[in-house]
C-alpha positions in Angstrom: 0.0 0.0 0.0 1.5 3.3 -1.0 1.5 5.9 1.6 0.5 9.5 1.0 2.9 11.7 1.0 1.6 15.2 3.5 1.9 18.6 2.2 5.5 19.5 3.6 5.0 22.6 6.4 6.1 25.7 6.0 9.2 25.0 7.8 10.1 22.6 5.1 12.2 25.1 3.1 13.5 26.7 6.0 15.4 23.0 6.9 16.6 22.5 3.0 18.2 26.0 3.4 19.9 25.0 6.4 20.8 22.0 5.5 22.4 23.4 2.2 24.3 26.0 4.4 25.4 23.4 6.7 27.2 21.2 3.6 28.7 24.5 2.4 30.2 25.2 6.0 31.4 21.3 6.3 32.7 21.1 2.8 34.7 24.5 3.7 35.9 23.6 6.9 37.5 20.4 5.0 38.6 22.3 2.3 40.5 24.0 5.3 41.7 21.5 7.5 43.2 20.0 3.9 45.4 22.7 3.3 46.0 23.5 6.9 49.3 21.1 7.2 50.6 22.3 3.6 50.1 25.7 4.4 52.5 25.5 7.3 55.1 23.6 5.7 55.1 26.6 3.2 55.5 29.2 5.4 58.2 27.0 7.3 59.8 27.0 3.8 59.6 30.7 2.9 60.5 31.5 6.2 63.7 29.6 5.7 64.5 31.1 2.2 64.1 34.7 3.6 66.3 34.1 6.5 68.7 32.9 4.2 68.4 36.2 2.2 68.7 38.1 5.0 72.0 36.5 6.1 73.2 37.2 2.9 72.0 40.9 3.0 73.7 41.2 6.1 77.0 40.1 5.1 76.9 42.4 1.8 76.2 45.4 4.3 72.9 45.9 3.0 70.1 47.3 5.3 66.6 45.2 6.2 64.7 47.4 4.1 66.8 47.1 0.9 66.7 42.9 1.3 63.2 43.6 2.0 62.2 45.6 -1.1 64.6 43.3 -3.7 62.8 40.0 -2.5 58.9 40.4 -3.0 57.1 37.7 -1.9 55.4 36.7 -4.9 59.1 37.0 -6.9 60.1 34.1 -9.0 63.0 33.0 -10.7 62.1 30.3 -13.1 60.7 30.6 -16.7 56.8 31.4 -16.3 54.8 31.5 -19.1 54.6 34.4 -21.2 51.1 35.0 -20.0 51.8 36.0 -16.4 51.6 39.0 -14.9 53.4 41.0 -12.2 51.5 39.4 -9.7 52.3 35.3 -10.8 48.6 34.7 -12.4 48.5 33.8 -15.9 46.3 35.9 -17.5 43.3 35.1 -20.0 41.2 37.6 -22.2 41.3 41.5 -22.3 43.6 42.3 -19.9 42.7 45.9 -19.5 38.9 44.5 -19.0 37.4 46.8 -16.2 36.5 43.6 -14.2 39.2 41.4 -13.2 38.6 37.6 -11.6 41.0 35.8 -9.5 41.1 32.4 -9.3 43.7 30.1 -6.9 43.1 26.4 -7.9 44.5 22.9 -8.1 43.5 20.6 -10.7 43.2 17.7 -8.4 40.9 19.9 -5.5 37.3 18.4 -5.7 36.0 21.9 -4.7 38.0 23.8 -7.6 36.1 21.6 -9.6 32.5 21.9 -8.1 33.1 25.8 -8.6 34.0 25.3 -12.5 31.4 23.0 -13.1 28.9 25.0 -11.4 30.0 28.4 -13.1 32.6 28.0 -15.9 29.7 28.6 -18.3 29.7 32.1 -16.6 33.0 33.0 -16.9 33.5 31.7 -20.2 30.9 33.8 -21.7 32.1 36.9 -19.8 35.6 36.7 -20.8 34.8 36.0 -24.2 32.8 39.3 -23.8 35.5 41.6 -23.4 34.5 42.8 -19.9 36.1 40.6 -17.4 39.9 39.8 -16.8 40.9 36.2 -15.7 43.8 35.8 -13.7 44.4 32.1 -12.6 47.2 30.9 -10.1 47.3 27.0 -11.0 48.9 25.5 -7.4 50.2 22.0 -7.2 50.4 21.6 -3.4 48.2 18.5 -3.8 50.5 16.4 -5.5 50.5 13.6 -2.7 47.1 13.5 -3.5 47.8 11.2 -7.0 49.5 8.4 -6.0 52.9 9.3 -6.6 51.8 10.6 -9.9 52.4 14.4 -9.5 48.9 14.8 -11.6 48.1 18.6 -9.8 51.7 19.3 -11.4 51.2 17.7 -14.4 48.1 19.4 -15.8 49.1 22.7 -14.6 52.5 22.4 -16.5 50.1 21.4 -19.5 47.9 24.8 -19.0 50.9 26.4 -18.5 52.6 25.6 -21.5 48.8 26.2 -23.5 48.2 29.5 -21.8 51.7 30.2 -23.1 51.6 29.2 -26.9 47.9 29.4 -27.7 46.2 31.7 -25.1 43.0 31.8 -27.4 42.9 27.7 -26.4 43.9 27.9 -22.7 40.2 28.9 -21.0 38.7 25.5 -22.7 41.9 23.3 -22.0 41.3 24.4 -18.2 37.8 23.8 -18.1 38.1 20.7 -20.1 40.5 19.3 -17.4 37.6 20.4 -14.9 35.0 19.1 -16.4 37.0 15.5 -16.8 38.6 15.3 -13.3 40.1 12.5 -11.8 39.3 11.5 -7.7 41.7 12.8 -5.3 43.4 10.4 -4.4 43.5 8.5 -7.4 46.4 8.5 -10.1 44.7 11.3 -12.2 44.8 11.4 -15.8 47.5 9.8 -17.6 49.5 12.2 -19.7 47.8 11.0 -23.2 44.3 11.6 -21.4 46.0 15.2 -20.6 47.2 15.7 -24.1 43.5 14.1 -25.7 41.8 17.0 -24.0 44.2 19.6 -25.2 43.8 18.3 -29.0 39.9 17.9 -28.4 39.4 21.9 -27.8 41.9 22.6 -30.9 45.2 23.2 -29.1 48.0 22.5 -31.9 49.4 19.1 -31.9 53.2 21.0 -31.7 52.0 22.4 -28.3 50.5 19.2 -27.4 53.6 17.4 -27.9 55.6 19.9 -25.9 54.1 19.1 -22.2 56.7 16.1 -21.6 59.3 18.4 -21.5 57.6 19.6 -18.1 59.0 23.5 -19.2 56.9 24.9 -16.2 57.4 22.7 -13.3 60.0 24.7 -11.6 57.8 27.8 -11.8 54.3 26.3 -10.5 56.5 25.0 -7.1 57.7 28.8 -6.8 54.4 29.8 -7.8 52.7 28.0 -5.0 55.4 28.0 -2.1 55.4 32.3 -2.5 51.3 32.0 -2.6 49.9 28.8 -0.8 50.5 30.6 2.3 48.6 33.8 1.4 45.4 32.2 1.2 43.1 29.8 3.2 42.4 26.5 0.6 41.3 26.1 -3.0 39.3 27.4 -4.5 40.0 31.1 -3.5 37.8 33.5 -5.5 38.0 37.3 -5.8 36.6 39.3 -7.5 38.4 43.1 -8.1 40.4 42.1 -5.4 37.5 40.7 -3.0 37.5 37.9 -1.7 33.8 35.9 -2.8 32.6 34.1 0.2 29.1 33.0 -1.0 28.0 30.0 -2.2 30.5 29.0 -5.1 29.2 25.2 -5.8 26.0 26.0 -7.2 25.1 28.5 -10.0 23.6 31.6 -9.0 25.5 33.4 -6.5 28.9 33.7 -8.2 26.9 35.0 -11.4 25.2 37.4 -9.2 28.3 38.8 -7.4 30.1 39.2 -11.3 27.2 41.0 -12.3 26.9 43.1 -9.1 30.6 44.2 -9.8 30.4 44.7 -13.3 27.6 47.0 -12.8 29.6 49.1 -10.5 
């Protein structure tokens, strides 16, 4: 005998809301205890290299300040991507768009992916529209998080080396890599899978061919030891510089807050 099912009371929405607020809160408060042990391993690091610096400084005679003001914290050393800016993001579509988003992400983070899924129609369409500015740091301080297989190193060496010869191919390759992510914790893509998804959104076999040679790998390990530690897990979202702490698995609020600052 089937049972009837009651009209719901009013309260009914009430407890979906909170219950969709209460997965937001857990899945951010793993999101943070994840990156809580690498982020102090980076600052043990960076802590390390400047007192290193400093020594140096010293023995050349040169004041605090001056070590200070030669060695930003975001400086690197190793070939980055022609792409990049001042700040370490590579950069994709008008870059003097009057809206600018900033995105901090690791291929293999489950959340950087629920946040593409949920909005990379968005920001493909407003990038593609002139307005809006992406700059994306691609971190691979979840490596152990592949089996030994380096994957969050990996496919941000591929973007790299995309963003860096065909820029016009780079926002699809990311998204493409989103929208066919591997489990964290499992060996992630091979390095053909990598390469299929380049060729399948057009990017040049030549450039396809060229991610063995791993070109950016130095770069993405200064990248994130100088900027893991500036932030509190991936994904981090701003937007003109502010931070977006709404909803960013779902579609709806991240489209609102674009179109709120686009507006003004």
């Amino acid at each position: 005998m089937t049972k009837q099912n009651p009209t719901p009371p009013p309260v009914a929405g009430n407890r979906r809301d909170s219950l969709r607020q209460q997965r937001l809160a857990e899945q951010q408060a793993a999101r943070r205890r994840t990156v809580a042990v690498r982020v102090g391993i980076a600052v043990v690091a960076a802590a390390a290299i400047v007192g290193v610096v400093a020594a140096i400084g010293l023995a050349m005679g040169s004041s605090r300040a001056s070590t200070a003001a030669s060695v930003p914290v975001a400086q690197t050393t190793a070939s980055a991507p022609s792409a990049v800016d001042a700040s370490g993001a590579i950069v994709l579509g008008n870059a003097s768009a009057p809206t600018t988003v900033t995105i901090y992400t690791d291929f293999i983070c489950p959340y950087c992916g629920e946040f593409d899924r949920a909005n990379g129609s968005v920001l493909s369409q407003a990038v593609a529209s002139g307005g809006v500015k992406l700059e994306i740091f691609p971190l691979n301080f979840l490596d152990d998080a592949s089996q030994g297989t380096k994957y969050s190193t990996r496919a941000a060496n591929a973007f790299a080396t995309v963003a860096n010869a065909d820029p016009s191919a780079a926002l699809a390759f990311y998204q493409a890599l989103y929208q066919n992510q591997p489990a964290e914790n499992s060996t992630g893509l091979s390095d053909q899978q990598i390469a299929d998804l380049a060729a399948g959104v057009g990017v040049p076999a030549d450039v396809v061919s060229s991610f063995a040679d791993q070109k950016y790998v130095a770069w993405l390990d200064e990248l994130t030891a100088n900027r893991l530690p500036t932030i509190q897990g991936t994904p981090t979202i701003k937007i003109n510089g502010t931070l977006f702490d709404g909803d960013p698995y779902h579609a709806g609020p991240f489209e609102a807050a674009l179109a709120k600052a686009q507006q003004g």
